[in-house]
DRENDO-1510 file (C-alpha; in Angstrom, 1 decimal, always signed):
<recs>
REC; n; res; u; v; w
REC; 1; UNK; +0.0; +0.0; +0.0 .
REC; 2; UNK; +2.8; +2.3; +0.7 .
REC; 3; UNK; +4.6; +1.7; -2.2 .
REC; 4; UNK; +1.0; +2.4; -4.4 .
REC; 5; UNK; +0.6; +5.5; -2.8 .
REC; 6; UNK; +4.4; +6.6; -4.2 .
REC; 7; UNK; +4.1; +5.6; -7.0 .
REC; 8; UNK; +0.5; +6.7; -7.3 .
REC; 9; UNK; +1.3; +10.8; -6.2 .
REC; 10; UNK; +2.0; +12.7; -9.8 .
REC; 11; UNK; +0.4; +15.5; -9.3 .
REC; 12; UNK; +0.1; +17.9; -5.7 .
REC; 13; UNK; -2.1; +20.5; -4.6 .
REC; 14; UNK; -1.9; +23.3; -3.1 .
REC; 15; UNK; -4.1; +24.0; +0.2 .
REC; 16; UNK; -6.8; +26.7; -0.1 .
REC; 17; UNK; -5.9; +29.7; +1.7 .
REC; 18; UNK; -9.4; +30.3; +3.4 .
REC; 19; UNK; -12.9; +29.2; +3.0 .
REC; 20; UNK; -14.3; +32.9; +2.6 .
REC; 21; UNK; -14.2; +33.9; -1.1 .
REC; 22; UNK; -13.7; +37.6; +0.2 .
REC; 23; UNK; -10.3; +37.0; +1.6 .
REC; 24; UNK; -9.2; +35.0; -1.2 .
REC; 25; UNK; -9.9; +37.4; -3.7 .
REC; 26; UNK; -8.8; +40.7; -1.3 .
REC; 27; UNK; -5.0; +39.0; -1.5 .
REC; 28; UNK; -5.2; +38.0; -5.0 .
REC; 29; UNK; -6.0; +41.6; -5.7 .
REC; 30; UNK; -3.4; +43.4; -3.2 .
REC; 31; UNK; -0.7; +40.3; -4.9 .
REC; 32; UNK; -1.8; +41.2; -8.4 .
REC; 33; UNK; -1.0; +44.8; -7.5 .
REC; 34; UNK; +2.3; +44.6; -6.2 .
REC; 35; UNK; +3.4; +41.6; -8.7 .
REC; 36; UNK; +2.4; +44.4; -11.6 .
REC; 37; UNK; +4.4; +47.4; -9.9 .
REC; 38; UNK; +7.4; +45.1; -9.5 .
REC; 39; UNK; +7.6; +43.9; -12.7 .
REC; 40; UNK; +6.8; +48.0; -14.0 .
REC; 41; UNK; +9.4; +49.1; -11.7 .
REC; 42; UNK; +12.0; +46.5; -12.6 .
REC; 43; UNK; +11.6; +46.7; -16.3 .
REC; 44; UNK; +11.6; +50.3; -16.0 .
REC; 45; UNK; +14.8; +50.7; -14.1 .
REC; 46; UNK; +16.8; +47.8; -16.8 .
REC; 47; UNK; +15.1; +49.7; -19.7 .
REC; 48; UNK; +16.4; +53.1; -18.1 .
REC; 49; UNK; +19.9; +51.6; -17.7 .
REC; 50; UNK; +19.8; +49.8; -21.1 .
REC; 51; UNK; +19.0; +53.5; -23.9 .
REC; 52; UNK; +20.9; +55.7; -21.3 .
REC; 53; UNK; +24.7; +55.6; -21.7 .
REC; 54; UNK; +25.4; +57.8; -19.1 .
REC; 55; UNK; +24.5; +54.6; -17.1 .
REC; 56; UNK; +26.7; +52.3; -18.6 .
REC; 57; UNK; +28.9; +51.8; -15.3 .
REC; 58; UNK; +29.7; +48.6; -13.7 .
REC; 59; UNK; +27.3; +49.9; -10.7 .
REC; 60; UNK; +24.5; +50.3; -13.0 .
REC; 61; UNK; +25.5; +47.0; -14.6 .
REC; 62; UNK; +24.9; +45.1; -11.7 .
REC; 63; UNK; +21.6; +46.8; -10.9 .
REC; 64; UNK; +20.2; +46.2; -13.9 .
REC; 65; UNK; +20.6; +42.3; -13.6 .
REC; 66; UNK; +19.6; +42.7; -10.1 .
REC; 67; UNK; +16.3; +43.9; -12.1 .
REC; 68; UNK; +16.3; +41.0; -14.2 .
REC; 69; UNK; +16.5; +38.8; -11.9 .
REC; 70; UNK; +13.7; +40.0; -9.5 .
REC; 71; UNK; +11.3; +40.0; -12.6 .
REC; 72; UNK; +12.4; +36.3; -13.3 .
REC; 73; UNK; +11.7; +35.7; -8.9 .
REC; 74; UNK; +8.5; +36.7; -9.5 .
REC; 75; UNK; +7.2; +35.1; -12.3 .
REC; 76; UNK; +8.0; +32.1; -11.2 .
REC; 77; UNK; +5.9; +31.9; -8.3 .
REC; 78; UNK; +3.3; +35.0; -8.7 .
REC; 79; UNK; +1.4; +33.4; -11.8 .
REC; 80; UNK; +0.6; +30.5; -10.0 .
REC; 81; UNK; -0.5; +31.9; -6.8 .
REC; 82; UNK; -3.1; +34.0; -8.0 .
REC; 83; UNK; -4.5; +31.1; -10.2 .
REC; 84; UNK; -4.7; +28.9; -6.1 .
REC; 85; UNK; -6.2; +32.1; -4.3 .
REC; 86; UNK; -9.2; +32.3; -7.3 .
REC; 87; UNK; -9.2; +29.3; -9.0 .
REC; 88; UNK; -11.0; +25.9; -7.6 .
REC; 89; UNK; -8.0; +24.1; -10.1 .
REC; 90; UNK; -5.1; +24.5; -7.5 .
REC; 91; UNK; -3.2; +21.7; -8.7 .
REC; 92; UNK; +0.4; +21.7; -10.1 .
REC; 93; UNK; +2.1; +18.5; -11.9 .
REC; 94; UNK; +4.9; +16.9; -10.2 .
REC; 95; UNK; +7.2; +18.2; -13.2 .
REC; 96; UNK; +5.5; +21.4; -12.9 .
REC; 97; UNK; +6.6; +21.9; -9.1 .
REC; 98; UNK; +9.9; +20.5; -9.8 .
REC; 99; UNK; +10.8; +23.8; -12.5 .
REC; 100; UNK; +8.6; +26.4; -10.5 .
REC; 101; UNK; +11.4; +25.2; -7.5 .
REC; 102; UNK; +14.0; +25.3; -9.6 .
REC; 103; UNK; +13.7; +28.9; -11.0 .
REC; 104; UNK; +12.7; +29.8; -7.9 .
REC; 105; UNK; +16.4; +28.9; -6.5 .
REC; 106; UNK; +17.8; +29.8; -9.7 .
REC; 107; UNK; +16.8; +33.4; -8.7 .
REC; 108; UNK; +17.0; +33.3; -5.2 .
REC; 109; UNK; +20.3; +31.9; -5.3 .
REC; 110; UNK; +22.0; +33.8; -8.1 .
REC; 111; UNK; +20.9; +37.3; -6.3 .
REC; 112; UNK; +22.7; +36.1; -3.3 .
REC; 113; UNK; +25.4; +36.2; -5.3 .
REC; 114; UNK; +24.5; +39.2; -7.1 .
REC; 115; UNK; +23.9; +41.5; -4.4 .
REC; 116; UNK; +27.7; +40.3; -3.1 .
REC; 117; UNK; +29.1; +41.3; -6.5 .
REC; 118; UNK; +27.7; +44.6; -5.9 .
REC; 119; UNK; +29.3; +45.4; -2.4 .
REC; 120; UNK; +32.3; +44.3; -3.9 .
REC; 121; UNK; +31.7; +47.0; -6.7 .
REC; 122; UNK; +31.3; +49.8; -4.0 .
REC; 123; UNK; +34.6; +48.3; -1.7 .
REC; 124; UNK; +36.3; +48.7; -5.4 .
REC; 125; UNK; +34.9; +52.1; -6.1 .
REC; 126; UNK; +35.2; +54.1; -2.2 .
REC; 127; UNK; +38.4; +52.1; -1.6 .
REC; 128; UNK; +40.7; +51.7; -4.8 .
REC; 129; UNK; +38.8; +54.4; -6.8 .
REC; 130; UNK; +42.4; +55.3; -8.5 .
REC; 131; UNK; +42.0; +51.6; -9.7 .
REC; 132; UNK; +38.6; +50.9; -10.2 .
REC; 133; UNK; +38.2; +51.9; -13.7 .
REC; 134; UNK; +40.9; +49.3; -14.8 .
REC; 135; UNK; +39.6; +46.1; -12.2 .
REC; 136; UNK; +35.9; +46.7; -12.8 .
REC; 137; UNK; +36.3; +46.5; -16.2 .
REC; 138; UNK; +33.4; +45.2; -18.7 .
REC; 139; UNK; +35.4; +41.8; -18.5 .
REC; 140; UNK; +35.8; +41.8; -15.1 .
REC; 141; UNK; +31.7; +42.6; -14.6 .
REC; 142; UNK; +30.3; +40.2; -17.1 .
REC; 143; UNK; +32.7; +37.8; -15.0 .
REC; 144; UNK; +30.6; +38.4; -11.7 .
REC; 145; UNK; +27.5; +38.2; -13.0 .
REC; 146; UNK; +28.1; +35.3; -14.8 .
REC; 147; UNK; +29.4; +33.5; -12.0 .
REC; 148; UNK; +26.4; +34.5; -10.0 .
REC; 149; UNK; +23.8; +32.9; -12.4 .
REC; 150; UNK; +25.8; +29.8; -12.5 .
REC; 151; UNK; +26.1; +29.3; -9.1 .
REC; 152; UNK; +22.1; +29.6; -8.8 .
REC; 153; UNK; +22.0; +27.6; -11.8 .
REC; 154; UNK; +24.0; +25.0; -9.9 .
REC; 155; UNK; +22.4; +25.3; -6.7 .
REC; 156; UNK; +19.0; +25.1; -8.2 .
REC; 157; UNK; +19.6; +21.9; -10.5 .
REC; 158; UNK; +21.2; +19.8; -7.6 .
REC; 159; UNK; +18.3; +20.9; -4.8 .
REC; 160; UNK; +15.8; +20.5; -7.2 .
REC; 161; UNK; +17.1; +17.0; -8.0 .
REC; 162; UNK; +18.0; +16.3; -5.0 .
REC; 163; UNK; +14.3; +17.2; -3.2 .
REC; 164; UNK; +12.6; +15.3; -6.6 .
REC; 165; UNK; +14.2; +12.7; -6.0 .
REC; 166; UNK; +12.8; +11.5; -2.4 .
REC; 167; UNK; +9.3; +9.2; -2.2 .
REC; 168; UNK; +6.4; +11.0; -1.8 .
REC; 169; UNK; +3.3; +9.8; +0.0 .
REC; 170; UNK; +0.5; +10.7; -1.5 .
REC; 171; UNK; -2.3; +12.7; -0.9 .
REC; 172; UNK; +0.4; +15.6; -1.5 .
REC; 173; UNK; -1.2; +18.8; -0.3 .
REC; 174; UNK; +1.1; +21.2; -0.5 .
REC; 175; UNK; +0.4; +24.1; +2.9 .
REC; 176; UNK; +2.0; +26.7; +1.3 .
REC; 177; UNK; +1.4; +29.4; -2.0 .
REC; 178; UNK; +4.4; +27.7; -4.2 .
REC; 179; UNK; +6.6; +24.7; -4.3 .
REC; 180; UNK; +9.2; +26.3; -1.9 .
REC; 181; UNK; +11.9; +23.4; +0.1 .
REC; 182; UNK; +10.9; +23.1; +3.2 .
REC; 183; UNK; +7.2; +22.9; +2.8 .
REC; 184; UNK; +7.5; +19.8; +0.0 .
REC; 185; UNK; +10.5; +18.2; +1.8 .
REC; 186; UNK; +7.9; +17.6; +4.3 .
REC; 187; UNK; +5.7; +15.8; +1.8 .
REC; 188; UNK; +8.3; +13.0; +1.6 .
REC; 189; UNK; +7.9; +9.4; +3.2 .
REC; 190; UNK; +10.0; +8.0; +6.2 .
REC; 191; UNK; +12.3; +9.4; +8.2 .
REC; 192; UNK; +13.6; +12.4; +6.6 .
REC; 193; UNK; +15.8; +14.2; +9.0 .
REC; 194; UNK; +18.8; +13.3; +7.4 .
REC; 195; UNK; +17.3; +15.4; +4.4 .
REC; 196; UNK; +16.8; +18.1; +6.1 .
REC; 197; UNK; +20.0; +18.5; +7.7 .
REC; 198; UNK; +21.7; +18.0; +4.3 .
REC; 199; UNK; +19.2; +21.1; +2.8 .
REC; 200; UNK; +19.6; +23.0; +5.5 .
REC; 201; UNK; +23.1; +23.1; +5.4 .
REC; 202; UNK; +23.3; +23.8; +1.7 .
REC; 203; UNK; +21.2; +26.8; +1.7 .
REC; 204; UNK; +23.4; +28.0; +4.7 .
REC; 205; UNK; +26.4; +28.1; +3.1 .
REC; 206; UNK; +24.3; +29.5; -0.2 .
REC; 207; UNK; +22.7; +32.6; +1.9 .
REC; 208; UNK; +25.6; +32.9; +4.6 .
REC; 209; UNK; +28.7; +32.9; +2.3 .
REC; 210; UNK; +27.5; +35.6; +0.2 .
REC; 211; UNK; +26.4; +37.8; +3.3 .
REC; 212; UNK; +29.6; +37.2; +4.9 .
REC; 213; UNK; +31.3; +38.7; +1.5 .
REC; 214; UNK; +29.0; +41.9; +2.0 .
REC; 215; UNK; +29.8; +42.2; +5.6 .
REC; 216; UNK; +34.0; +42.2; +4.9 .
REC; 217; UNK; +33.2; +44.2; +2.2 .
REC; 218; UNK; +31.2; +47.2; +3.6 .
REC; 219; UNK; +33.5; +46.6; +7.0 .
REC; 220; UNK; +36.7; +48.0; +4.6 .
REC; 221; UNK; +34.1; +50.3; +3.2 .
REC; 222; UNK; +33.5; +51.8; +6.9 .
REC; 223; UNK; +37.1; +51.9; +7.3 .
REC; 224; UNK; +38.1; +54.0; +4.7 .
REC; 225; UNK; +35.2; +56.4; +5.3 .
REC; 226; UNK; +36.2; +57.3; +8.7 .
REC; 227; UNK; +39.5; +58.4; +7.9 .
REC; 228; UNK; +38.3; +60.8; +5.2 .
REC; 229; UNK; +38.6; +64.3; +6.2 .
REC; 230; UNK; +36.2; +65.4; +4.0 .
REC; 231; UNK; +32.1; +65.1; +5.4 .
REC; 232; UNK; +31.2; +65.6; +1.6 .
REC; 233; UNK; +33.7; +63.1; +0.7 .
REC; 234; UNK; +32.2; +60.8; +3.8 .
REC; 235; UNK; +28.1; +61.8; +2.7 .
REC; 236; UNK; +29.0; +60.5; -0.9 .
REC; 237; UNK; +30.4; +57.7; -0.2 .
REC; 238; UNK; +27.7; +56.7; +2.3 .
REC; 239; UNK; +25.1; +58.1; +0.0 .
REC; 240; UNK; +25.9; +55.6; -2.8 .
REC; 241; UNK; +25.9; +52.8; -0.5 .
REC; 242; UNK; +22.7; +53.2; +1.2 .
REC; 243; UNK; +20.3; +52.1; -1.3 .
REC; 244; UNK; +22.0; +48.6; -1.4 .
REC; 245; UNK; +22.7; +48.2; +1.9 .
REC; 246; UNK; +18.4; +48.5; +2.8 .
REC; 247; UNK; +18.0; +46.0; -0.1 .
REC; 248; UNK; +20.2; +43.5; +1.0 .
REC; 249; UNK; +18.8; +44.3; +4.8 .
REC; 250; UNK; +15.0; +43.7; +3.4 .
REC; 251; UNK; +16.2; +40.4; +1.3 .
REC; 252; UNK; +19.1; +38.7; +3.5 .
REC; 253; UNK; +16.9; +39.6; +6.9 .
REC; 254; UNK; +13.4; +38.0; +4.9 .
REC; 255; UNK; +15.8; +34.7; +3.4 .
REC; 256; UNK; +17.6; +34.5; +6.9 .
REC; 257; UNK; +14.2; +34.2; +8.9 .
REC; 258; UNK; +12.3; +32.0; +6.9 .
REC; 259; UNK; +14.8; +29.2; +6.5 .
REC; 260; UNK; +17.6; +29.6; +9.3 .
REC; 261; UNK; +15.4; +29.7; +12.3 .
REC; 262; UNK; +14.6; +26.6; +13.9 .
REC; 263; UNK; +12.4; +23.8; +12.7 .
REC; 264; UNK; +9.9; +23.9; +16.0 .
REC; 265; UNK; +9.1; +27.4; +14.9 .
REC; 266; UNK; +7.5; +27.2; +11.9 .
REC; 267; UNK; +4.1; +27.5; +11.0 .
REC; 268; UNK; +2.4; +27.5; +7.7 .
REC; 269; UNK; +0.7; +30.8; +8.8 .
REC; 270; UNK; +4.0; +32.6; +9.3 .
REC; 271; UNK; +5.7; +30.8; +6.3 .
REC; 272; UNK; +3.2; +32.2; +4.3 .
REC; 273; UNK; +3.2; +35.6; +5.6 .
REC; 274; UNK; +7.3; +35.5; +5.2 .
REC; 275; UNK; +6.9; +33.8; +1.7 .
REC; 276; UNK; +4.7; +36.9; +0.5 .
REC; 277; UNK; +7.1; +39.3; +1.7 .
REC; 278; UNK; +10.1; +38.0; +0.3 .
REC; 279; UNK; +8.4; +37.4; -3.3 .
REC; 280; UNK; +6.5; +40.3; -3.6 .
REC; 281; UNK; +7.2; +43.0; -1.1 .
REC; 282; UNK; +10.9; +42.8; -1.6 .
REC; 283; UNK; +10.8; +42.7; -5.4 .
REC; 284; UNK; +8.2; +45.8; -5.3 .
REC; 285; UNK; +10.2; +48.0; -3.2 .
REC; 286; UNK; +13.6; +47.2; -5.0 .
REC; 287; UNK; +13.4; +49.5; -7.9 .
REC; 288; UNK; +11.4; +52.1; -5.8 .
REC; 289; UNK; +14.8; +52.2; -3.2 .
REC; 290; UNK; +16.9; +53.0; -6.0 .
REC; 291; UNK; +14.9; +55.1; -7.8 .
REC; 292; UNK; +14.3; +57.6; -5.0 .
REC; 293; UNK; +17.6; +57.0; -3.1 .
REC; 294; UNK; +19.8; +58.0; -6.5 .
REC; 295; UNK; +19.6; +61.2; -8.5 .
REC; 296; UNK; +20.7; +59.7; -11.7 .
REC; 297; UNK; +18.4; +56.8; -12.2 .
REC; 298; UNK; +15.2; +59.3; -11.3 .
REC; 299; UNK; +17.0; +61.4; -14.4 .
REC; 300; UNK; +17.2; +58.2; -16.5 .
REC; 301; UNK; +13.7; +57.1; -15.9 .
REC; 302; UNK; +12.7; +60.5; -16.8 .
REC; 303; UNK; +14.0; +60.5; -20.4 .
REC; 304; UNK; +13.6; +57.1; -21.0 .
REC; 305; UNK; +9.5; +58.2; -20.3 .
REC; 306; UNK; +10.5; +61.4; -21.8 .
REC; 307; UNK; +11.4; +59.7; -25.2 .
REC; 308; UNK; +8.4; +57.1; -25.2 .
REC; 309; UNK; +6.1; +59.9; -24.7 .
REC; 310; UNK; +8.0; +61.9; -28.1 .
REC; 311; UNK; +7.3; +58.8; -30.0 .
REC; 312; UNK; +4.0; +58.0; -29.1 .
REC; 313; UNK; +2.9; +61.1; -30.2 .
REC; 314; UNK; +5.1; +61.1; -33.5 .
REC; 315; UNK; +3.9; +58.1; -34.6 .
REC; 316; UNK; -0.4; +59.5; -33.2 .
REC; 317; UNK; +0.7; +62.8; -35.6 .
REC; 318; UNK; +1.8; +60.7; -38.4 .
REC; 319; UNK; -1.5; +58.8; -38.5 .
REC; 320; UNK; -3.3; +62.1; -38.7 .
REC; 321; UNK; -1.4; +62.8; -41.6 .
REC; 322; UNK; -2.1; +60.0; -43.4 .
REC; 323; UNK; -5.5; +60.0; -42.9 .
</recs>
C-alpha cells in the first residue's frame, strides 16, 4: 500500500488559503497589484539603464541584472498563486513543481550572489577608486555576474534534483502558495531528518557565504570612510551605499528568517506571511529604493519616459497625416 501510494502521487495540490471567497480574492487583488508594480518598476529601471549611456557603469551593470533577476523571482511563483487564491484548479504537476522550484532557487540563489558582486563594486569604487576603472572593467563585470547565475543555476539543478528525487506519500497537499523546500521536503515518506539537515546546510552556506562577502566588504568600506577628512567626501560615499545596503537588509533579513530559524518554529501561517514578503514585497520595493535614493536613475527614468512619450505622439501625428 505504501509503495501504491508513491508511485500513485503525480500531481500535488496546493491547500486553499481560506474558506471565505472575500479574503481569497482581497489577497489576489493586493498580490496582483504589487506583482504588476514590480515587474513596472524592474523593467523600467533595466530599460532606463539599457538606452541611457550615461548609465553604462559597472554599478548600474549590476543593478540592472539585479532587475532581471527580481522579474524572473517573481514570475515564477506570482502566476501560479493568484491562479490557487481564485481558481477551484489549485493543482500543479509533479514536473511542474519541480521547475517552479528550480527557477525559484535559480533566482534566489543567483541574487545572493549578485547582491555580493555589488558590495564588492562599492569596496572597489570608495576604496581603490584610483583603480577601479581598470579592475571593474566590462570583462571583469560580465565575470561576476556570470558566476552568479551559475552558481544559482548550480544550486537550483542539484536541490531540485535532490528534493525530486525522495518518495512522496500521497495525498500531496502542499500548505503553502508555491513549491518552496521546506514545505514539500515535508511531503516525503519516512524518516527524513537526514534530508533536512543535508538542505539545511546547503542553503546556509548559499545565503551565509555571500552575506559574509557583504559584511568584509562594507567593513573595509567603513574603514576608509572614517578616515576621510572630507564630510562631503564621507556623505557621498555613504550616499551611494545606502540604497543597497536596505535592499540586502529587506532580502538577506526576509531569506535569513524564513529558513535559518529553527524547525519547532514554523508555522504555515507565518511561512506564508514571510513567503509573500520576500516574493512580492521585496521585489516591489527594490526598484522604488533606487529610484528615489539615487539622483541619476530618477533622471534616466525620466528621459527614457521622456522619449516614449515623443514617439507615441510622433507616430499618433503621423496617423493624422495620413488620414
Amino acid at each position: 500500500m505504501w509503495q501504491d501510494n508513491i508511485m500513485s502521487v503525480k500531481r500535488f495540490a496546493f491547500a486553499k488559503f481560506s474558506e471565505v471567497t472575500e479574503e481569497c480574492f482581497l489577497l489576489f487583488t493586493l498580490i496582483l497589484l504589487m506583482f504588476l508594480a514590480s515587474l513596472t518598476g524592474n523593467a523600467l529601471i533595466v530599460l532606463a539603464i539599457w538606452t541611457n549611456p550615461v548609465l553604462h557603469t559597472p554599478m548600474y551593470f549590476f543593478l540592472a541584472n539585479l532587475s532581471l533577476l527580481e522579474i524572473g523571482y517573481t514570475c515564477s511563483v506570482i502566476p501560479k498563486m493568484l491562479q490557487s487564491l481564485v481558481s477551484e484548479a489549485r493543482g500543479i504537476s509533479w514536473e511542474g513543481c519541480a521547475t517552479q522550484m528550480f527557477f525559484f532557487i535559480l533566482f534566489g540563489i543567483s541574487e545572493c550572489c549578485l547582491l555580493a558582486a555589488m558590495a564588492f563594486d562599492r569596496y572597489m569604487a570608495i576604496c581603490s577608486p584610483l583603480h577601479y576603472a581598470a579592475q571593474m572593467s566590462r570583462g571583469v563585470c560580465a565575470h561576476l555576474a556570470m558566476v552568479s547565475w551559475g552558481v544559482g543555476f548550480l544550486v537550483g539543478l542539484g536541490q531540485t534534483n535532490y528534493i525530486f528525487s525522495l518518495d512522496f506519500c500521497g495525498p500531496c497537499e502542499i500548505d503553502h502558495f508555491f513549491c518552496d523546500l521546506p514545505p514539500i521536503l515535508a511531503l516525503a515518506c519516512g524518516d527524513i531528518s537526514h534530508n533536512e539537515t543535508a538542505v539545511f546546510v546547503v542553503v546556509s552556506l548559499c545565503i551565509s557565504s555571500p552575506f559574509l562577502l557583504i559584511i568584509a566588504s562594507y567593513g573595509r568600506i567603513l574603514a576608509a570612510v572614517l578616515v576621510m577628512r572630507s564630510p562631503e567626501g564621507r556623505h557621498k560615499a555613504l550616499s551611494t551605499c545606502s540604497s543597497h545596503l536596505l535592499v540586502v537588509t529587506l532580502f538577506y533579513g526576509s531569506a535569513s528568517v524564513t529558513y535559518l530559524r529553527p524547525k519547532a518554529s514554523h508555522s504555515p501561517g507565518v511561512d506564508k506571511l514571510l513567503a509573500l514578503f520576500y516574493t512580492v514585497v521585496t521585489s516591489m520595493l527594490n526598484p522604488i529604493i533606487y529610484s528615489l535614493r539615487n539622483k541619476e536613475v530618477k533622471a534616466a527614468l525620466r528621459r527614457t519616459l521622456g522619449k516614449r512619450k515623443v514617439l507615441t505622439h510622433g507616430r499618433l501625428g503621423d496617423s493624422h497625416l495620413t488620414c
